[in-house]
C-alpha positions as CSV (number, residue, x, y, z in Angstrom):
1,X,19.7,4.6,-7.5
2,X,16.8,6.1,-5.5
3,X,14.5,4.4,-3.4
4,X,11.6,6.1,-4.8
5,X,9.5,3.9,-6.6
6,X,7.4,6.4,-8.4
7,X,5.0,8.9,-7.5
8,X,6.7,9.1,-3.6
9,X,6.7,5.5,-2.9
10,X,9.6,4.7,-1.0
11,X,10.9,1.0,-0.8
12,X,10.1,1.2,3.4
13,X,6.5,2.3,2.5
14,X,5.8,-0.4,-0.1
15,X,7.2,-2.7,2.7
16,X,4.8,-1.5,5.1
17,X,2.2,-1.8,2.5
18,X,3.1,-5.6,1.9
19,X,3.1,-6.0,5.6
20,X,-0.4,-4.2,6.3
21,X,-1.4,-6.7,3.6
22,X,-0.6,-10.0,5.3
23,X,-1.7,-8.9,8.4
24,X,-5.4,-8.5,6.6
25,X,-5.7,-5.0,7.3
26,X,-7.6,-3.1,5.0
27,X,-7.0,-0.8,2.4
28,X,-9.1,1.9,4.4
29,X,-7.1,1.4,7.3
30,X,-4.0,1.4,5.1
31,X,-5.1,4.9,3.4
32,X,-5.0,6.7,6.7
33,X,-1.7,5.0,8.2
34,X,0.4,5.6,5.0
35,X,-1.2,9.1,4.3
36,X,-2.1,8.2,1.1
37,X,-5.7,8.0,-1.2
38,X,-7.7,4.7,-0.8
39,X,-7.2,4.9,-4.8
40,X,-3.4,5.1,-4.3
41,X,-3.4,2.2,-2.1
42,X,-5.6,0.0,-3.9
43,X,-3.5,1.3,-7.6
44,X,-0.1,0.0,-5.6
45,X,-1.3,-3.7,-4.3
46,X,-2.8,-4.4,-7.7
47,X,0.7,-3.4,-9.1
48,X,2.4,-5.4,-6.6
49,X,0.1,-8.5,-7.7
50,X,-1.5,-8.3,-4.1
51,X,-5.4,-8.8,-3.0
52,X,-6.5,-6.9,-0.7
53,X,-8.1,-7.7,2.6
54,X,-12.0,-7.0,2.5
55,X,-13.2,-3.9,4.3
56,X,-12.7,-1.5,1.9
């Protein structure tokens, strides 16, 4: 019963993922707050079913 949700992503860092997301921030800026590849970040909202904001 982790919270990892593979590959180090923690349920409070998918939240703030999600929340970046609605807020229309975009994956670049995302990348660089979360300390992770653009690649990452784009590979987790498409998992997550979740477009993201243009500005990539």
């Amino acid at each position: 019963m982790s919270e990892t949700i593979e590959a180090g992503w923690t349920l409070e860092t998918v939240q703030q993922l999600k929340a970046m997301a609605q807020e229309g921030i975009p994956p670049s800026v995302m990348s660089l707050k979360l300390k992770r590849p653009v690649t990452a970040i784009h590979a987790k909202l498409a998992e997550l079913g979740i477009t993201p904001a243009a500005g990539a």
